[in-house]
N, C-alpha and C positions, 0 to 999 in steps of 0.2 A: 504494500500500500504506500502511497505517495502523497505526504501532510507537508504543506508549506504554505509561506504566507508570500501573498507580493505587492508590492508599493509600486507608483508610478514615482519617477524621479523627473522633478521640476527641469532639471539642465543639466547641459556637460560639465557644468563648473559645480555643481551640485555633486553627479556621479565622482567629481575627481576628489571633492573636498570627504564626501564619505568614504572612498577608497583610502585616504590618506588618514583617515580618523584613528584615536589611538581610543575608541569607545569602549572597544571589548579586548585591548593588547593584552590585559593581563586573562586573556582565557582562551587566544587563538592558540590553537592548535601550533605547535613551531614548523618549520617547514612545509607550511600546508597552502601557504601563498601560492597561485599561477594565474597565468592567462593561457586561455584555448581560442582559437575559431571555430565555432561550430557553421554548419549544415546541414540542415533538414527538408528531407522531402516527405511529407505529407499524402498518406496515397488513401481514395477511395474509387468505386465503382463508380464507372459514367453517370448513374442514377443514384450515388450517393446512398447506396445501402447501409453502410456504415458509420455512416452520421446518424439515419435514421433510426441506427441501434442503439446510438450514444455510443460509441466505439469510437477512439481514434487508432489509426496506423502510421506508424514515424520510422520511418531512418536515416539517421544523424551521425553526420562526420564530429566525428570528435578530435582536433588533433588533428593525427592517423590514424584514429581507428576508427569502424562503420560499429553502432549499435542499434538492432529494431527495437521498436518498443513498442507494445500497446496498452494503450490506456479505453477503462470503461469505469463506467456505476461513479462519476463523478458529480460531486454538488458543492456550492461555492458558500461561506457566509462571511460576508464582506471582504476583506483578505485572506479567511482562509480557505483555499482548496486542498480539497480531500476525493481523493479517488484510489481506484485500484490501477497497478503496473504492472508489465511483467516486460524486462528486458532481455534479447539474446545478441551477443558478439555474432556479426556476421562480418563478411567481405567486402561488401561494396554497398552502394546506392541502392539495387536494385531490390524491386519488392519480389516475394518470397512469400508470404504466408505461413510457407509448410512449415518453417525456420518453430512456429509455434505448437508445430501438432502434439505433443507431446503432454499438452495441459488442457483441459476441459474450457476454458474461454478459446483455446487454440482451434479446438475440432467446432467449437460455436462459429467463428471467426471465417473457419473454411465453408460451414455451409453456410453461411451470411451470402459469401460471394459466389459462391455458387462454380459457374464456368465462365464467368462475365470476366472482363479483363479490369487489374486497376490501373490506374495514371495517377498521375501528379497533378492532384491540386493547387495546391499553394506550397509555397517553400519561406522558411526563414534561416536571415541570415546573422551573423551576430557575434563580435567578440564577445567572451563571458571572463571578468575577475573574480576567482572567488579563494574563500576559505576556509576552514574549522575553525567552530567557538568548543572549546568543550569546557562544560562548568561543572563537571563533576558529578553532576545529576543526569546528564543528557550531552549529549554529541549534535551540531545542528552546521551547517552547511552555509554562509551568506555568498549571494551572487551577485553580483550588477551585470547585466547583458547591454548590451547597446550596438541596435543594426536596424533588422529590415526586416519586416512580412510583407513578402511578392507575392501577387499575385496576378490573373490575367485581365483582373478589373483596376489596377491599379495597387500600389504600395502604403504600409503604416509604417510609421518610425516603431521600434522597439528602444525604448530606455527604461530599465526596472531594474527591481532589488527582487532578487528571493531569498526568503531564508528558509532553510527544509529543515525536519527533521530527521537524523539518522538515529537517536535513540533517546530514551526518556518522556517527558509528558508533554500535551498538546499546549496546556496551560504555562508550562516555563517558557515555551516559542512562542506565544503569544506575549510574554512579557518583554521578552526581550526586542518582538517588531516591535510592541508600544515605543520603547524607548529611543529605535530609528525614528520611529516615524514622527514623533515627535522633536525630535531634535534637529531635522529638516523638513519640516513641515510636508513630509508625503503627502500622498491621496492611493485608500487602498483601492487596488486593482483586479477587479471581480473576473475579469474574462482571462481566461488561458489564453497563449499566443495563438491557439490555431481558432479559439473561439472567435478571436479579433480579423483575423482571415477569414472566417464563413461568413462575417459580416461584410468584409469590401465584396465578396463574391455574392451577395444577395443583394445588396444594394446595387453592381450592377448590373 
């Protein structure tokens, strides 16, 4: 399952001033600073089967390396999202499905689509800063991302903060957004990045 919270970030002088914050020094994780590129392609059925399942299908260049992921049974309240994941190491871009069969959303997933082919919806593009808090009660993940969600109706900016949970309670990550968000006056950010993409694609 995948518990995190996200903020919209006001500006680039915003994002830089919170990468450089010493807010949580005494709890980052040591060595746990990087920067990656990501790339995401985004795949459903012509006819969008799997939206209409609440299903998403992703695969993201990390780095070097390709991982699929799919996510369902997601719901939002204010900042935080909450859904199920299930991620597999693959090779490249290319959509695959079968990559999943081995798990019951995976065998759901294949009769979803049937013999239909999928494509690429939308894609997002995106340096990601992040790093480990860990405060002894829980381990949590903070991001800043800032790029792009393509699409073939047109482009959104991506600039946000995530902070995920990797262990401990839902109620310590939400104390510790509060005290991002308040310290640069965020605004929380209810839509996933692919949610943000089905909207420039229906609008037009």
């Amino acid at each position: 399952m995948e518990i995190e919270l996200k903020y919209r970030i006001p500006t680039t002088e915003i994002a830089d001033e919170l990468w450089r914050d010493k807010l949580f020094f005494h709890l980052e994780e040591e060595g746990s600073r990087e920067e990656m590129c990501f790339d995401a392609k985004y795949y459903d059925t012509e006819d969008w089967a799997l939206s209409k399942e609440e299903m998403a299908y992703r695969v993201r260049k990390e780095g070097h390396s390709w991982v699929a992921s799919l996510k369902w049974k997601g719901h939002t309240e204010g900042a935080l999202h909450v859904r199920e994941e299930l991620n597999v190491p693959v090779t490249d871009a290319a959509a695959d499905p079968k990559v999943f069969r081995d798990s019951e959303i995976g065998k759901h997933l294949n009769e979803v689509i049937g013999d239909r082919d999928l494509i690429c919806q939308l894609e997002t593009k995106y340096l990601r800063k992040r790093f480990r808090i860990d405060t002894g009660e829980g381990i949590y993940e903070l991001s800043l991302d800032d790029g792009w969600i393509i699409t073939p109706y047109g482009s959104d900016r991506i600039l946000e903060v995530e902070l995920e949970l990797f262990s401990g309670e839902t109620d310590e990550l939400e104390k510790l957004g509060a005290s991002i968000c308040e310290r640069y006056g965020l605004e929380k950010e209810e839509r996933s990045k692919y949610a943000r993409g089905l909207e420039l694609i229906k609008r037009g």
